[in-house]
LOVEX-834118 format. One record per residue (C-alpha): residue in one letter; y, x, z. Coordinates in Angstrom, 1 decimal. Each point is the difference from the previous one (the first is absolute). Layout:
<sepas>
r,v,u,w
a,Y,X,Z
...
</sepas>
This chain:
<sepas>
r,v,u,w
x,-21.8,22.7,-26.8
x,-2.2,1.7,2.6
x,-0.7,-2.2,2.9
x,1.4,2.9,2.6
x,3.3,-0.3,-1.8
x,0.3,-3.8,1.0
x,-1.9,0.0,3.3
x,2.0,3.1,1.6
x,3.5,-1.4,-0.7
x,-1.4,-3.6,1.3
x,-1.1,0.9,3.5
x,3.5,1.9,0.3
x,1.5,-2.5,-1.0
x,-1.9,-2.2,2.5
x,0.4,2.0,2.5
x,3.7,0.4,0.1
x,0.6,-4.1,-0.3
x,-2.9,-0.3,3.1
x,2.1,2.7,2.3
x,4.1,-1.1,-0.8
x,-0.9,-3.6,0.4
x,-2.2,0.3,3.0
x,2.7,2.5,1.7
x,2.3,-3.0,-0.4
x,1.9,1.5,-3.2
x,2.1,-2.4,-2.4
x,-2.0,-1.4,-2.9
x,2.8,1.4,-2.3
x,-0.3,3.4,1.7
x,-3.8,-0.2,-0.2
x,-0.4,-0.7,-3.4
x,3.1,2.0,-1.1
x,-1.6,3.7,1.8
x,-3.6,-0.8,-1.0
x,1.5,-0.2,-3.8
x,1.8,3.2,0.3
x,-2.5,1.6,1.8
x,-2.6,-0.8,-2.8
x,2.2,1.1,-2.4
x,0.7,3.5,1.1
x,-3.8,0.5,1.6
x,-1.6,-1.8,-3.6
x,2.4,0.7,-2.7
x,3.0,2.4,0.5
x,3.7,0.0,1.2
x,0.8,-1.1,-3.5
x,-1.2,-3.3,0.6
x,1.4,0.1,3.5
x,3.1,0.4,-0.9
x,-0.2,-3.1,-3.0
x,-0.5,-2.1,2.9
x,3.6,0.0,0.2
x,0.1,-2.0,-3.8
x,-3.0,-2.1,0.8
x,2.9,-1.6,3.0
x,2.3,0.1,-2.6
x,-1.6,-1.9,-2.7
x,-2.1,-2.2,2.9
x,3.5,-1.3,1.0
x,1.8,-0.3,-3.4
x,-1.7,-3.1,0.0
x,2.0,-3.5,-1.5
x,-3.1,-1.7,1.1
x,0.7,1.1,3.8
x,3.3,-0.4,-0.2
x,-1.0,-3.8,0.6
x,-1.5,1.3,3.6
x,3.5,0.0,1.8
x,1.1,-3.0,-1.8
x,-2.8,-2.5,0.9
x,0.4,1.4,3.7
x,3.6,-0.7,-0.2
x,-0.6,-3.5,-1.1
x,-2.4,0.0,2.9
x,2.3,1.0,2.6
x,3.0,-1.9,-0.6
x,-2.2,-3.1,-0.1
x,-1.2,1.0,3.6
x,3.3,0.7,1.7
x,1.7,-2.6,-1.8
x,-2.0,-3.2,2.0
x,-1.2,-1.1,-3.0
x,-3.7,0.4,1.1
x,0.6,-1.9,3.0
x,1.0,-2.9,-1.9
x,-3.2,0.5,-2.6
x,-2.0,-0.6,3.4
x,2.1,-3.2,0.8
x,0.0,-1.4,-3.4
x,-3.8,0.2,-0.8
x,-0.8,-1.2,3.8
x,1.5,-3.2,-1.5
x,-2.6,-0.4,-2.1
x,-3.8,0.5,1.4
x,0.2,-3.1,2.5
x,-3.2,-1.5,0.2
x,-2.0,2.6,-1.0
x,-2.8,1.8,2.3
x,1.3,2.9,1.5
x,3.6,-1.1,-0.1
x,2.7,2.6,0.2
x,-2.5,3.1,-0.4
x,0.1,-1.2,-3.8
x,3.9,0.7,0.1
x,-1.8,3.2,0.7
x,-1.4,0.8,-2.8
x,2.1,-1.7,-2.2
x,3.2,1.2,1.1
x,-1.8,4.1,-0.2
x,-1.2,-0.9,-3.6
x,3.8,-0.9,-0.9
x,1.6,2.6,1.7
x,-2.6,2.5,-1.4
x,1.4,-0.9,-3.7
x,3.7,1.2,0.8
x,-1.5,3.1,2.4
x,-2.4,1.9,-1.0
x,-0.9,1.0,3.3
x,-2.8,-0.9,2.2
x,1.9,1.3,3.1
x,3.2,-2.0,-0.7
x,-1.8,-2.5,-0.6
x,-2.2,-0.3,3.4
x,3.3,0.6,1.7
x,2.1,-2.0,-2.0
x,-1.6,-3.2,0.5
x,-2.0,1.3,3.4
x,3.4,0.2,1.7
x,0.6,-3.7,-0.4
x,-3.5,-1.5,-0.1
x,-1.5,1.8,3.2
x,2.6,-1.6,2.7
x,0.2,-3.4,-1.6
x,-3.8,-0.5,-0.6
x,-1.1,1.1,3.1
x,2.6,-2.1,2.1
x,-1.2,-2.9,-1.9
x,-3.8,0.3,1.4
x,-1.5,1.8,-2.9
x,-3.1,2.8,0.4
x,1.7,3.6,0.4
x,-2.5,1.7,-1.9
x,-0.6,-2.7,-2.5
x,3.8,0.3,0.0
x,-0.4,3.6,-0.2
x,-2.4,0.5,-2.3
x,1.8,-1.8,-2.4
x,2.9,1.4,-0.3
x,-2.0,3.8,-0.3
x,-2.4,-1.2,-2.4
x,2.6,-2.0,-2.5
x,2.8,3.0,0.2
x,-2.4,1.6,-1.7
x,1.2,-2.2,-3.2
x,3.1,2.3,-0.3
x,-2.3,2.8,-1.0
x,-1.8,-2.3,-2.8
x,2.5,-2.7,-0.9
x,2.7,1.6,-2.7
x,2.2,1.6,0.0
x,-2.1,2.3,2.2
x,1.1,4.0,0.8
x,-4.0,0.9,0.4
x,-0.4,-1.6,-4.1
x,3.4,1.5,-0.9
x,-0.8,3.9,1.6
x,-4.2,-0.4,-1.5
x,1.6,-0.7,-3.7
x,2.1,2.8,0.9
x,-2.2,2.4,0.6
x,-2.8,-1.3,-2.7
x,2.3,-0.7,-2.8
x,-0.9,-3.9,-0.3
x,2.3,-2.9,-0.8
x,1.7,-1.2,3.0
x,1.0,-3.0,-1.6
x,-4.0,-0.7,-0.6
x,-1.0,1.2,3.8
x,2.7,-2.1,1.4
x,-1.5,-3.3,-2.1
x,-3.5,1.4,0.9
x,0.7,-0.9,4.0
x,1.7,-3.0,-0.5
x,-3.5,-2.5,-0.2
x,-2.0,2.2,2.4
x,3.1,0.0,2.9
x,0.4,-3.8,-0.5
x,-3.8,-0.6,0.5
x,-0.4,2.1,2.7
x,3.1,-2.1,1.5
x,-1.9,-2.9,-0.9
x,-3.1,1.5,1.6
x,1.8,0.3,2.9
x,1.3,-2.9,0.5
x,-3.3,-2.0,-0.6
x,-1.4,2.3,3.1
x,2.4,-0.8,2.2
x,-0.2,-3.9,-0.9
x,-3.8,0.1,0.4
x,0.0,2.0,3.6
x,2.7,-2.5,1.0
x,-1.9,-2.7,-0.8
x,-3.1,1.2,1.4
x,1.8,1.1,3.3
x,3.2,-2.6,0.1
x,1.0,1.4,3.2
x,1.3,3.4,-2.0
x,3.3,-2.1,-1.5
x,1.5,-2.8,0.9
x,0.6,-2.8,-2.3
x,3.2,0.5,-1.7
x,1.5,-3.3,-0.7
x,1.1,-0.3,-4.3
x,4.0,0.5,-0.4
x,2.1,-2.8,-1.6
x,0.8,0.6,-3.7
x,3.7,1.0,1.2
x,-1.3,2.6,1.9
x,-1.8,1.2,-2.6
x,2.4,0.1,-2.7
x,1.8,2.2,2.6
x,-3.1,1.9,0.1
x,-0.2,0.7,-3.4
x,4.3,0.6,0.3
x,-1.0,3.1,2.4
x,-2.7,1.3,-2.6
x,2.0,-0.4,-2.9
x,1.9,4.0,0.2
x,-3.2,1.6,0.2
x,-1.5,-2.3,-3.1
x,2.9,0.8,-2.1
x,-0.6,3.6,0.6
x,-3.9,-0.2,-0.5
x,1.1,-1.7,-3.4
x,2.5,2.6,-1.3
x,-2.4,2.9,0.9
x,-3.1,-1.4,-1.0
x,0.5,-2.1,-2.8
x,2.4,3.0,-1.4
x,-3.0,2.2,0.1
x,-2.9,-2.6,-1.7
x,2.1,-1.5,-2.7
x,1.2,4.3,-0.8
x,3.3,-1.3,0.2
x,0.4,3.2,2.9
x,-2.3,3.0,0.9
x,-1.0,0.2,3.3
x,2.6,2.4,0.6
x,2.6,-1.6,-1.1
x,-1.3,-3.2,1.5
x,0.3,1.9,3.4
x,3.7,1.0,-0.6
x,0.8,-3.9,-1.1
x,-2.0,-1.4,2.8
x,2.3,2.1,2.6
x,3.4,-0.8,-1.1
x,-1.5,-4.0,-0.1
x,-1.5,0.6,3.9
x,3.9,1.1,0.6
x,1.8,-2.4,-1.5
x,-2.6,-2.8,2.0
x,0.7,1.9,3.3
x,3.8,0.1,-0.7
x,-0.5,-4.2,-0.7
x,-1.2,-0.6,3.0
x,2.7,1.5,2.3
x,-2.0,-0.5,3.1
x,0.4,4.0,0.0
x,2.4,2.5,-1.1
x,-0.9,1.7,-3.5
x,1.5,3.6,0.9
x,-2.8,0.1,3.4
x,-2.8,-1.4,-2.1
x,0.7,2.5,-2.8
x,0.5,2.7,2.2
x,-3.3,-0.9,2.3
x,-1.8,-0.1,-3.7
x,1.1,3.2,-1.4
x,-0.6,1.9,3.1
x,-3.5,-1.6,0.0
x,-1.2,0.8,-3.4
x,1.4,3.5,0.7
x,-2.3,0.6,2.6
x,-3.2,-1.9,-1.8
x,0.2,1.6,-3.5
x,0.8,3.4,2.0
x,-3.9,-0.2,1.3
x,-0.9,-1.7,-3.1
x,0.7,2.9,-2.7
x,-0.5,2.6,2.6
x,-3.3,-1.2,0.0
x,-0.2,-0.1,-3.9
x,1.4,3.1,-0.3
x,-3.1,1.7,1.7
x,-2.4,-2.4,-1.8
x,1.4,1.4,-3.6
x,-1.1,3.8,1.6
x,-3.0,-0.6,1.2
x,-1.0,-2.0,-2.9
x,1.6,3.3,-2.4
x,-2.4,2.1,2.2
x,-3.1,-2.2,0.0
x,0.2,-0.5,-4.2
x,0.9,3.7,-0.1
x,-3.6,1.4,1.6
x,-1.3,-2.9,-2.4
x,-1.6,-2.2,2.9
x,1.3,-3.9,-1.1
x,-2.0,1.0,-3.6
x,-3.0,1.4,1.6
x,-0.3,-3.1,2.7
x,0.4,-2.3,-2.7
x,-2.3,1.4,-2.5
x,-2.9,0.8,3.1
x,0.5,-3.6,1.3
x,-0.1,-1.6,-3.5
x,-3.0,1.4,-0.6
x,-2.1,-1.2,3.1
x,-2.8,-2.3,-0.8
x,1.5,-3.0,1.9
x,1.5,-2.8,-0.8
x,4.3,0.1,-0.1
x,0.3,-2.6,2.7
x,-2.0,2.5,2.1
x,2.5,2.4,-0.3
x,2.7,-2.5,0.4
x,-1.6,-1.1,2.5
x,0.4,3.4,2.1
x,3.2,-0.1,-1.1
x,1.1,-2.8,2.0
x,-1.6,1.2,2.7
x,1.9,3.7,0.2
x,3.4,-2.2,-0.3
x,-1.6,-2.6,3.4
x,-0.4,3.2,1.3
x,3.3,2.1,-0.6
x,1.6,-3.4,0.8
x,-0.7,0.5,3.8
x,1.4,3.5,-0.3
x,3.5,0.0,-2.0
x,2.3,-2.1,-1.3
x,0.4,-2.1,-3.7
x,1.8,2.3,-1.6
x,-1.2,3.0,1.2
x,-3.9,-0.8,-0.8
x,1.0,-1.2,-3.9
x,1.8,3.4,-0.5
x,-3.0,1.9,1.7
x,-2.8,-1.5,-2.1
x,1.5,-1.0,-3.3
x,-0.2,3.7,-1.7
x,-3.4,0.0,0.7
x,-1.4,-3.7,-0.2
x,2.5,-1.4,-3.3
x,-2.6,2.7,-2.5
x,-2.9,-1.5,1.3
x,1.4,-3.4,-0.4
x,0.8,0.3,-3.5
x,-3.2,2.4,-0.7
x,-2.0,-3.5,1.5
x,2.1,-1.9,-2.6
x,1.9,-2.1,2.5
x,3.2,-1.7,-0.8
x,2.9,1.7,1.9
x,1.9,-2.7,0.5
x,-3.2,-1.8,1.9
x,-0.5,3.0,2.0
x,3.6,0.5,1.0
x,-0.1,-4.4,1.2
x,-3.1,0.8,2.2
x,0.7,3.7,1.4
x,3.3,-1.9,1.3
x,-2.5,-3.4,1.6
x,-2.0,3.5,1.8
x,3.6,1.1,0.7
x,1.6,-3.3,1.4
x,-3.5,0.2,2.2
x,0.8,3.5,1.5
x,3.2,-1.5,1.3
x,-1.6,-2.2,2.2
x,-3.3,2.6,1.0
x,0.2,1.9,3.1
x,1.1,3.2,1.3
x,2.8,0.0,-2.4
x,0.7,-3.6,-1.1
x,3.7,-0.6,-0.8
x,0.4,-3.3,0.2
x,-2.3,-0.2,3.5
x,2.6,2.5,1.5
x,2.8,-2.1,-1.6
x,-0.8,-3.2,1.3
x,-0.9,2.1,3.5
x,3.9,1.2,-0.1
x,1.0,-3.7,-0.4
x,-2.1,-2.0,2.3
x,-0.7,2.6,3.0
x,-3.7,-1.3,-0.5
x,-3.0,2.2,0.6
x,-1.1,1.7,-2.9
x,-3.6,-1.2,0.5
x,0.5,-3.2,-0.4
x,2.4,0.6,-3.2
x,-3.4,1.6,-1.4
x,-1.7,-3.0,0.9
x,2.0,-2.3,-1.3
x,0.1,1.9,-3.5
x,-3.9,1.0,-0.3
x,-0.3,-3.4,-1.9
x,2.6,0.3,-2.4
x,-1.1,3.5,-0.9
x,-3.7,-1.3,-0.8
x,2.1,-2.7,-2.1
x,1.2,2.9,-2.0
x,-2.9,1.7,-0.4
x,-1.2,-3.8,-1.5
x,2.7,0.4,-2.5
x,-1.0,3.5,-1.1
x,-3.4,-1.3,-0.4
x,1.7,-2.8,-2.0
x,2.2,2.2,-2.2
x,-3.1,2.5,-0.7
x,-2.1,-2.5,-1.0
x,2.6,-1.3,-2.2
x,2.3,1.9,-1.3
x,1.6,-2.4,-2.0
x,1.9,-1.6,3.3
x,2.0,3.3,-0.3
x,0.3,0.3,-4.0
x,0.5,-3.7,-0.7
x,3.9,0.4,0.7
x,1.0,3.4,-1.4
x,-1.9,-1.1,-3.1
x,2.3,-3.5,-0.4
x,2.9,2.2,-0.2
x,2.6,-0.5,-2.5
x,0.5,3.6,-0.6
x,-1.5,3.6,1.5
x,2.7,1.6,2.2
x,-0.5,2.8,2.2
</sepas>
């Protein structure tokens, strides 16, 4: 293929993503024109108009028929007060320890992150009630801060994740596998956290009070409040590693089990919580498959003028060394990060990186773990940070000092893609214990 052929249909297609998005365009729109565009300018109305069966077929999906599920199961957790009391129960337990109640923090995000799949819901999930009661109690607003940006995050990593479920989606990969995959490298960057916020307590003891160590009752209670959210971490989970369920089906289980624990509890009533849930999963998977929609085209337009083959072939072929590439990688997704969206960035890139990720003879499942660590960290990077503007809605605190408070934690995930690079195994260990492949 002459080089003309690929560079021409690259610039346009450059051009077009550089104009719509800095003329404040939706990322659906944006990549959604620049597709059809391409198509008709590159390779005829034909191919413009078979757009219409690449939405078809990118939405006849069983695999992302788990998307609206797992954010059902999400939301009826939220508006059901069963976070809240996953804050109260696991504040019962971290007496004693350096840094006190900012370990409920991460803790509490890590939990909630396993029933979510959301890094927003979980920020503002657990934000909501750890912000007033921390900071009342004498604790450091941006350690306080900070903690809560950097360790929502873990609903992005920590299965059953929407980033994981939408990558194997669009990649063809075993969700079942991804979902295993994120499991050790959420808990250790929860770990990770937690071991920074004991040492800067302990170093600088005037950041957290001393939290005195509850009484076994109370913590027997605690572990009474945790118990719903256990069960359902159990029944989706442990459905999908023993291949008793497919992640799909595990979402559909995991939903009816979040209602029937909400209905338990009767501290609200069912009918609002399911009608706050439905109405908010409407809206979410609305943006969510809008968004994959105009992925699908503009990846049909980029494979069609032949540019994800040619990339990966000319980049294959470079005289460095793979980690050099992957290396450069990393860096386009710290940098898209700052610009757009979770989501949005995956769906932009993947046509283009997955070939060369596979033409380097990377495992997909690895790369799909630490593409989603680079994503959890573009949730927490300014201009466009989620969870900083989440956490800014919550506590009415200056944005500044949100970034602040979360520049430590995003260097703490940048450790762990440095971890998970230089060993993969911390990612494949999990999927490869298994007891069957599932997608």
């Amino acid at each position: 293929m002459d080089i003309m052929d690929i560079l021409v249909p690259s610039i346009v297609a450059f051009l077009c993503l550089a104009v719509f998005l800095l003329s404040g365009q939706l990322i659906a729109f944006t990549l959604g024109l620049t597709g059809i565009i391409l198509l008709y300018t590159f390779a005829g109305a034909s191919y413009a108009y078979n757009s219409i069966n690449v939405i078809y077929s990118s939405l006849n999906s069983y695999t992302l028929m788990a998307v609206p599920m797992y954010i059902f199961m999400g939301t009826v957790i939220l508006h059901s007060g069963i976070g809240s009391d996953l804050y109260t129960g696991v504040s019962r337990w971290i007496g004693g320890l350096p840094g006190g109640l900012l370990h409920t923090n991460v803790i509490s995000c890590a939990i909630f992150a396993a029933v979510s799949g959301s890094s927003v819901a979980t920020a503002a999930t657990i934000g909501t009630v750890a912000y007033p009661h921390q900071t009342k109690l004498g604790y450091n607003k941006r350690l306080v801060l900070g903690s809560l940006a950097g360790s929502g995050t873990l609903g992005l990593l920590i299965p059953p994740s929407i980033s994981l479920l939408v990558y194997g989606a669009l990649v063809g990969v075993s969700i079942g596998k991804l979902f295993m995959g994120g499991m050790v490298p959420g808990i250790g960057m929860a770990v990770i956290f937690s071991i920074y916020i004991a040492l800067k307590c302990k170093l600088q003891p005037g950041l957290a009070p001393t939290e005195a160590r509850a009484s076994w009752k109370m913590m027997l209670k605690g572990l009474y409040l945790i118990g719903p959210v256990v069960v359902i971490i159990l029944v989706v989970l442990g459905g999908i590693y023993t291949g008793v369920m497919t992640p799909t089906e595990a979402a559909g289980v995991g939903s009816a089990v979040a209602l029937i624990v909400a209905a338990l509890r009767r501290k609200v009533k069912i009918w609002t919580v399911l009608q706050q849930s439905l109405m908010e999963t409407v809206k979410i998977c609305g943006m969510i498959f809008i968004v994959i929609m105009a992925a699908f085209i503009l990846g049909y337009s980029l494979t069609t003028v032949g540019l994800p083959r040619f990339l990966a072939t000319f980049i294959t072929g470079l005289p460095v060394h793979p980690l050099v590439i992957m290396a450069g990688i990393y860096l386009l997704y710290i940098m898209l990060g700052c610009l757009m969206g979770a989501i949005e960035m995956m769906v932009l890139t993947l046509s283009v990186v997955f070939p060369v990720i596979i033409n380097l003879g990377f495992d997909p499942i690895w790369f799909g773990v630490t593409l989603t660590m680079l994503i959890e960290l573009a949730q927490i990077t300014p201009p466009v940070g989620y969870n900083l503007f989440v956490l800014h809605g919550i506590t009415k605190q200056p944005i500044g000092d949100i970034i602040r408070g979360a520049v430590p934690f995003g260097l703490l995930l940048l450790l762990g893609v440095g971890v998970v690079t230089a060993f993969p195994s911390v990612v494949l260990w999990l999927p490869n214990m298994m007891m069957k492949p599932i997608s």
